[in-house]
N, C-alpha and C positions, 0 to 999 in steps of 0.2 A: 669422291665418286664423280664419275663423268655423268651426260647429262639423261643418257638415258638410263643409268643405274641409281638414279636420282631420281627419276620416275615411277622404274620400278619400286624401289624402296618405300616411295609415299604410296605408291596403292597397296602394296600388302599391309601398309601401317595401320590405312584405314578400313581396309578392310578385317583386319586383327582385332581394330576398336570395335565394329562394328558386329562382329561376332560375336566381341566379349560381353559389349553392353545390350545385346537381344537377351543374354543369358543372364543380365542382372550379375554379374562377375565384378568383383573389385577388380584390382589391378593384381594386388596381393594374391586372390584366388588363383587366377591365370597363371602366375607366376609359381605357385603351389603344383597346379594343374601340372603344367607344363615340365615341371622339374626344373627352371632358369630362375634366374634372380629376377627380381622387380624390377632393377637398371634397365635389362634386358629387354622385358616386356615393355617400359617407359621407351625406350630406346627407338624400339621397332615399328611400335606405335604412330610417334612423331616424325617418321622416315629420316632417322637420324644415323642410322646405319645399313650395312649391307649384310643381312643374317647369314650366318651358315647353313647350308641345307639341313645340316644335322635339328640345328635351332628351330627350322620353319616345318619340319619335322614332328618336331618336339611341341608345338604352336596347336597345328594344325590335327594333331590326334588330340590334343586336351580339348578341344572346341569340339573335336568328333566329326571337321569334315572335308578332311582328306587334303594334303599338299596340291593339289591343282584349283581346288576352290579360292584358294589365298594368292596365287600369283598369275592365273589366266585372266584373260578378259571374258566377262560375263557375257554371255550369247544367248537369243531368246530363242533361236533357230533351232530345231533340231539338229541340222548339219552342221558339223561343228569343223571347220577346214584350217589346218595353218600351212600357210605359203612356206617355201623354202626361207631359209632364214630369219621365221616370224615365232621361233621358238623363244621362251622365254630363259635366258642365261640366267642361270644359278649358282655356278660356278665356274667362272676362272683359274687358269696356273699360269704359272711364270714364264714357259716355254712354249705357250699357244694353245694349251688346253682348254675346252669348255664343257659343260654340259649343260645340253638347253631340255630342259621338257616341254616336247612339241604337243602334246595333248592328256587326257585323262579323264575320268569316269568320275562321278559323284559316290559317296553311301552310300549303302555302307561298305560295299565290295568294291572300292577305289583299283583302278590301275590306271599305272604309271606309264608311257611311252618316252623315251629319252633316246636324243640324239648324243652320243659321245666323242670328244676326240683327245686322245694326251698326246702332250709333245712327247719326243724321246727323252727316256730318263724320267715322266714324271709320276705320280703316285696321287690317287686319289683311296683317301680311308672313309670308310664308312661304319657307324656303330651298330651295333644290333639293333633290328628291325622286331616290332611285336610278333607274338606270337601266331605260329600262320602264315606270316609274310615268306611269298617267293618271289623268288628271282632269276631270269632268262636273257641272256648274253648271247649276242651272234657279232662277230666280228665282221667288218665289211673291210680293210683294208690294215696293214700294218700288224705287229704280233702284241698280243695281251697276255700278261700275266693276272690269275686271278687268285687269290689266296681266301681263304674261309676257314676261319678260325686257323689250325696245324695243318692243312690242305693248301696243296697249290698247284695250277696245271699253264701249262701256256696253249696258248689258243691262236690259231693261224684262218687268215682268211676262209670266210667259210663255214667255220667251225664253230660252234654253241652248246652252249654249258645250259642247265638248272641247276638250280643249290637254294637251301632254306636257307632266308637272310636272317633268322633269329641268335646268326653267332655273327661277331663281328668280322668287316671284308674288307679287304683293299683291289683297286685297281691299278696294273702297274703298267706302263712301256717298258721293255726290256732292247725293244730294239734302236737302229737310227734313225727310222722315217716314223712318222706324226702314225697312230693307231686310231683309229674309227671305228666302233659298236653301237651296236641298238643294245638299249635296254628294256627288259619291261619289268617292273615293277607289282605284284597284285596283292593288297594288302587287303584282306577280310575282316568284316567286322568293324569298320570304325566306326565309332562314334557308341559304342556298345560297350562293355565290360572290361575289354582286352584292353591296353595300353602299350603305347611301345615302350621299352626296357629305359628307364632312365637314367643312362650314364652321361661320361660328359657329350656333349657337343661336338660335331666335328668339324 
């Protein structure tokens, strides 16, 4: 891990611990919670790894409070502003992809804001999202293929989708130039009864 993914990784660690231990939560529990292995939650903990979304995900509902709680920087402000480039990367691809979530809401009605870009040719999967969870795509440049669940459409500048994320999604480039989207994200209910679907990890 380079040096700022080294960074991020130990604030979500301790912040993970820090969740878990207001909750009185072994490691075990969490690990339960969560649907991941122990290693896992040891792992993440100690900012010894770089989780996959799907993972911090998967973290972040069992604790009930919401994937931006665990990887933004805490603000006492009410205005909450991130600068160009001050989103926080969560994932990487191989051919220059990223995606940073530039902001986000607390519990229990979490959403999501996501800057996206795939190189050409790449492919971002996503697992099913709890129950409730939607999801909104506008393309700002380059073409997107979106598939959900046996559904697929390509999406041209401009152009925005909604679909319930409760079946699993992928993000494709299909073309030759880099694709750029907003995402939003709005997951209801966390921290409440509902959980997200616990399959593997992505």
């Amino acid at each position: 891990m380079d040096e700022a993914t080294s960074a991020l990784a130990a604030a979500i660690g301790s912040r993970v611990r820090g969740e878990r231990q207001s909750r009185g939560w072994t490691l075990d529990r969490l690990a339960d919670e969560a649907g991941v292995s122990r290693r896992m939650v040891v792992n993440v903990e100690q900012g010894t790894v770089n989780p996959s979304v799907g993972t911090l995900l998967r973290l972040s509902d069992a604790l009930g409070v919401g994937l931006p709680a665990l990887v933004e920087i805490p603000r006492l402000r009410p205005l909450k502003v991130t600068r160009r480039e001050e989103g926080v990367a969560l994932w990487t691809g191989e051919r220059g992809g990223r995606g940073l979530l530039v902001a986000g809401t607390e519990p229990p009605d979490v959403v999501e804001l996501w800057d996206w870009t795939l190189g050409s040719g790449e492919r971002h999967e996503s697992e099913a999202h709890s129950a409730g969870t939607t999801e909104l795509v506008q393309v700002q440049q380059g073409r997107l293929e979106l598939e959900v669940g046996d559904e697929s459409v390509v999406l041209a500048p401009g152009d925005a989708v909604s679909f319930s994320a409760e079946t699993g999604h992928a993000y494709v480039n299909p073309g030759p130039r880099p694709a750029r989207f907003s995402l939003v994200v709005f997951e209801p209910g966390v921290g409440g009864a509902v959980t997200r679907s616990r399959q593997t990890s992505g």
